[in-house]
C-alpha positions in Angstrom: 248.3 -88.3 200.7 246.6 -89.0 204.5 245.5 -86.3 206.3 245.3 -84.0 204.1 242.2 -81.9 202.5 241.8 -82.4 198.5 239.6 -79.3 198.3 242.5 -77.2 199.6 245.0 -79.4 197.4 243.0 -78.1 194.5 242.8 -74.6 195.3 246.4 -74.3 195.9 247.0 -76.0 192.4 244.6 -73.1 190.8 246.3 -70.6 192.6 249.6 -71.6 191.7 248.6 -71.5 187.8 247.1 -68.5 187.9 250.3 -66.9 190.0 251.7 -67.6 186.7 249.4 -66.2 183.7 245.8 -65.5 183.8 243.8 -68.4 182.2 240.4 -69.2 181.4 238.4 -72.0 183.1 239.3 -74.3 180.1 242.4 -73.9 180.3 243.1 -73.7 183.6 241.7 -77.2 184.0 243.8 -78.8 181.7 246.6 -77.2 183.2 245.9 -78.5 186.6 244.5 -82.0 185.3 241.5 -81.2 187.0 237.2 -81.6 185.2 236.0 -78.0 184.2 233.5 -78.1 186.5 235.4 -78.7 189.6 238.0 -76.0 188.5 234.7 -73.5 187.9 233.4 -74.3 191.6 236.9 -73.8 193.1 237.2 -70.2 191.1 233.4 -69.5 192.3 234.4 -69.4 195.7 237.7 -68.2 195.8 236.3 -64.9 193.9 233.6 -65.0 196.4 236.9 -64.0 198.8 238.6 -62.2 196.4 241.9 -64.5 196.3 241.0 -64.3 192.3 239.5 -62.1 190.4 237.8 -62.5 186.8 238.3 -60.2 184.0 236.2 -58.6 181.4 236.9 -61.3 179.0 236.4 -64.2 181.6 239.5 -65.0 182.6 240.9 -65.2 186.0 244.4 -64.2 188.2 245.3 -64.1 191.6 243.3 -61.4 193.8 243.9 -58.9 196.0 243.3 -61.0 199.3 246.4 -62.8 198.6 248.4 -59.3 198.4 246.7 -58.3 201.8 247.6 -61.9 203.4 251.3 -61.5 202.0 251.8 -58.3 203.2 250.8 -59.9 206.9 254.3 -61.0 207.2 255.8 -58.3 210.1 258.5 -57.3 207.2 255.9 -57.0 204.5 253.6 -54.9 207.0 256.0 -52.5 208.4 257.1 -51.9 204.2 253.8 -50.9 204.0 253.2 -49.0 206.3 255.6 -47.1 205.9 255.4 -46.9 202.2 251.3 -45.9 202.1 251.7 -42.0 202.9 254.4 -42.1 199.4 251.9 -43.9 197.3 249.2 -41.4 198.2 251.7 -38.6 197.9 252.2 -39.7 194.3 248.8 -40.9 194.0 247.5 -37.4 194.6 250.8 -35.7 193.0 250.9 -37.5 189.6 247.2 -38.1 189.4 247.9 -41.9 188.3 248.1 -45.1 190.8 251.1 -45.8 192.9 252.4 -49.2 194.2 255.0 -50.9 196.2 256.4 -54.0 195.2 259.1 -56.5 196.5 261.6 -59.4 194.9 259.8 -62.7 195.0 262.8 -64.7 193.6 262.9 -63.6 189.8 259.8 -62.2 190.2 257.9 -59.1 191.2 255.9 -59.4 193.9 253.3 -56.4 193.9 252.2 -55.8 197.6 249.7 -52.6 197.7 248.4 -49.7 195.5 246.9 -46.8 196.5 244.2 -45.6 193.5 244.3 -42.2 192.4 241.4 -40.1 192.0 241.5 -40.4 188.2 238.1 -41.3 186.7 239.7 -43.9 184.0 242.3 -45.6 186.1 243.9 -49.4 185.2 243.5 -52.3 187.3 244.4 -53.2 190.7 247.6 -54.9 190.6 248.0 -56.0 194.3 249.1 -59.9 194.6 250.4 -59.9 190.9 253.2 -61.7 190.0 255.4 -60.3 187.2 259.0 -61.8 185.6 261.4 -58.7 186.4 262.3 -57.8 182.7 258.7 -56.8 181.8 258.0 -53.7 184.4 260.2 -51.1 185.6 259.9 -52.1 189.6 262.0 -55.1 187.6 264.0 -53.4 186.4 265.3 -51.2 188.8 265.6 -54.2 191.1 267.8 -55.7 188.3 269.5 -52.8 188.2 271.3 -53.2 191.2 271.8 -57.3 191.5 275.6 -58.6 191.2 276.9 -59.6 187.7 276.6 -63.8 188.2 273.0 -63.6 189.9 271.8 -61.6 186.9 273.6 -63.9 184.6 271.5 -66.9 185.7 268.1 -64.9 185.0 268.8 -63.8 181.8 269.9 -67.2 180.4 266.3 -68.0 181.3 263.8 -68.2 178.5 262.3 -64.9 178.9 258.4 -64.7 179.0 257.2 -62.5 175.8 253.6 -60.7 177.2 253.4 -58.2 174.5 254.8 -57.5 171.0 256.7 -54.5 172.6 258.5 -56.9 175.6 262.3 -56.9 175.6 263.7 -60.3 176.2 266.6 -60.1 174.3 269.9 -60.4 176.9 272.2 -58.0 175.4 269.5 -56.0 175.2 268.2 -55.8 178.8 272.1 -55.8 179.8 272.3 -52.1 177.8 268.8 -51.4 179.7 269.8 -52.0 182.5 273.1 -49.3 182.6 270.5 -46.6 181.6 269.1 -47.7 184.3 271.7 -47.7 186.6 272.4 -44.0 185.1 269.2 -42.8 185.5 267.8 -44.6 189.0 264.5 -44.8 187.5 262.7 -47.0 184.3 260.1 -46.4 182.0 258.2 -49.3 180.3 255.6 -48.6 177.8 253.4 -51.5 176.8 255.9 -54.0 177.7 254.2 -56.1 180.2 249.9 -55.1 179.2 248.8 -53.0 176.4 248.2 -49.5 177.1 249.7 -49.2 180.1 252.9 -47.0 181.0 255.0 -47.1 184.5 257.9 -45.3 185.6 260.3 -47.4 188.9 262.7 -46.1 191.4 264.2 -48.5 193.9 264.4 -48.5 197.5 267.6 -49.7 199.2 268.6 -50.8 202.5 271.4 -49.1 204.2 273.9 -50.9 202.4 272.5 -50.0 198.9 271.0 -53.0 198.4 267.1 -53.3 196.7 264.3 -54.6 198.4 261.6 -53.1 197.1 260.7 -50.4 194.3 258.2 -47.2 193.9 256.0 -47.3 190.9 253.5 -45.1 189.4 251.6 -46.5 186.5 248.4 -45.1 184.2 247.0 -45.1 180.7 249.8 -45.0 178.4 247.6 -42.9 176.0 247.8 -39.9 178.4 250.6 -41.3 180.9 254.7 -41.8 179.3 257.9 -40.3 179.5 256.9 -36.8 178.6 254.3 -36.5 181.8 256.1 -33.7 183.9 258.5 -34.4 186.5 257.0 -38.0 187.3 260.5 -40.0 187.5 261.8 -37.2 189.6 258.7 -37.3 192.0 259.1 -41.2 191.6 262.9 -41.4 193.0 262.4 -38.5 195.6 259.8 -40.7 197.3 261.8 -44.1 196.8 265.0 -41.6 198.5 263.3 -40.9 201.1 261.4 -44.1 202.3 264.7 -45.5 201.9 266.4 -43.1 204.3 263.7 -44.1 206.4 263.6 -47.9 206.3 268.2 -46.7 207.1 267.7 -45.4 209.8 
């Protein structure tokens, strides 16, 4: 097209990939029809500005930078801001990392984290994109949508990240009344091995979701039996949604 910058044409195309799975350079540049080596530069410097980041086992996901220019938006920001002193409360409570995350469509949009103080803690998961059913800030969003929007996202195919992911639509539908029940949700290894979060959403004054409270950790020393966690979890979400009422 005229005018435009092919440089930034690609980059976009890698980032829109990688908003969707993390991928290696091989296969990222078969999924964006681009040569390996041009995909390899374009990863180069975006982790140089840490709008990707690389894993352990070399591959690569969106990065921080594009949670910090998301949360820019005046809406995004002032969530934020007023969300940070209950992430660190919980941070520093629970002992485990806290995060905030918003609806992107029928996706989870994870916007900032605050890191606890824990010396093994799990990844940064700030400008992830996650399909609702697989993490409890999902599923407490879910929780709360009317019957014929949630109708349309569960006769989706369902993206299967682990062995232990519930995609089955009956299934989430009996969830999701628990959920209801409970105004929290555990998931256990459902969206990454060996990680466990708990959710609690926060609602507008007219009781509807837009956003959610997690706290997340090490499944091995982190589940449904760590202390009062869900309860800490939904007293936070109560009250920054009091606040964002009033």
């Amino acid at each position: 097209m005229a005018g435009t910058v092919q440089s930034i044409e690609r980059a976009f195309e890698v980032l829109n990939a990688l908003s969707q799975e993390e991928l290696g350079v091989t296969d990222l540049a078969d999924r964006v029809d681009l040569p390996k080596s041009t995909v390899a530069r374009l990863l180069k410097t975006l982790e140089s500005m840490e709008v990707v980041k690389r894993s352990p086992d070399a591959r690569y996901r969106v990065g921080p930078a594009l949670g910090r220019l998301a949360g820019a938006s005046s809406a995004s920001a002032a969530l934020i801001s007023r969300a940070r002193p209950h992430l660190m409360f919980l941070a520093d409570s629970v002992g485990e990392d806290a995060g905030l995350s918003v609806p992107d469509g029928y996706l989870v949009h994870y916007i900032d984290q605050v890191d606890s103080g824990n010396a093994v803690q799990v990844r940064d998961w700030t400008g992830e994109l996650v399909e609702m059913h697989a993490v409890p800030s999902g599923l407490v969003l879910l929780a709360h949508w009317p019957e014929e929007r949630l109708a349309r996202f569960l006769r989706r195919p369902l993206k299967q990240y682990t062995g232990l992911t519930v995609t089955d639509p009956d299934l989430i539908r009996r969830r999701l009344v628990e959920v209801r029940r409970d105004r929290h949700a555990w998931v256990v290894e459902e969206f990454a091995e060996g990680i466990a979060s708990v959710a609690a959403p926060i609602l507008d004054k007219r009781g509807r979701p837009v956003a959610a409270l997690h706290v997340h950790g090490p499944a091995y020393r982190f589940g449904k039996g760590s202390g009062n966690v869900a309860g800490l979890v939904m007293e936070r979400a109560d009250l920054l949604s009091a606040q964002l009422g009033s």
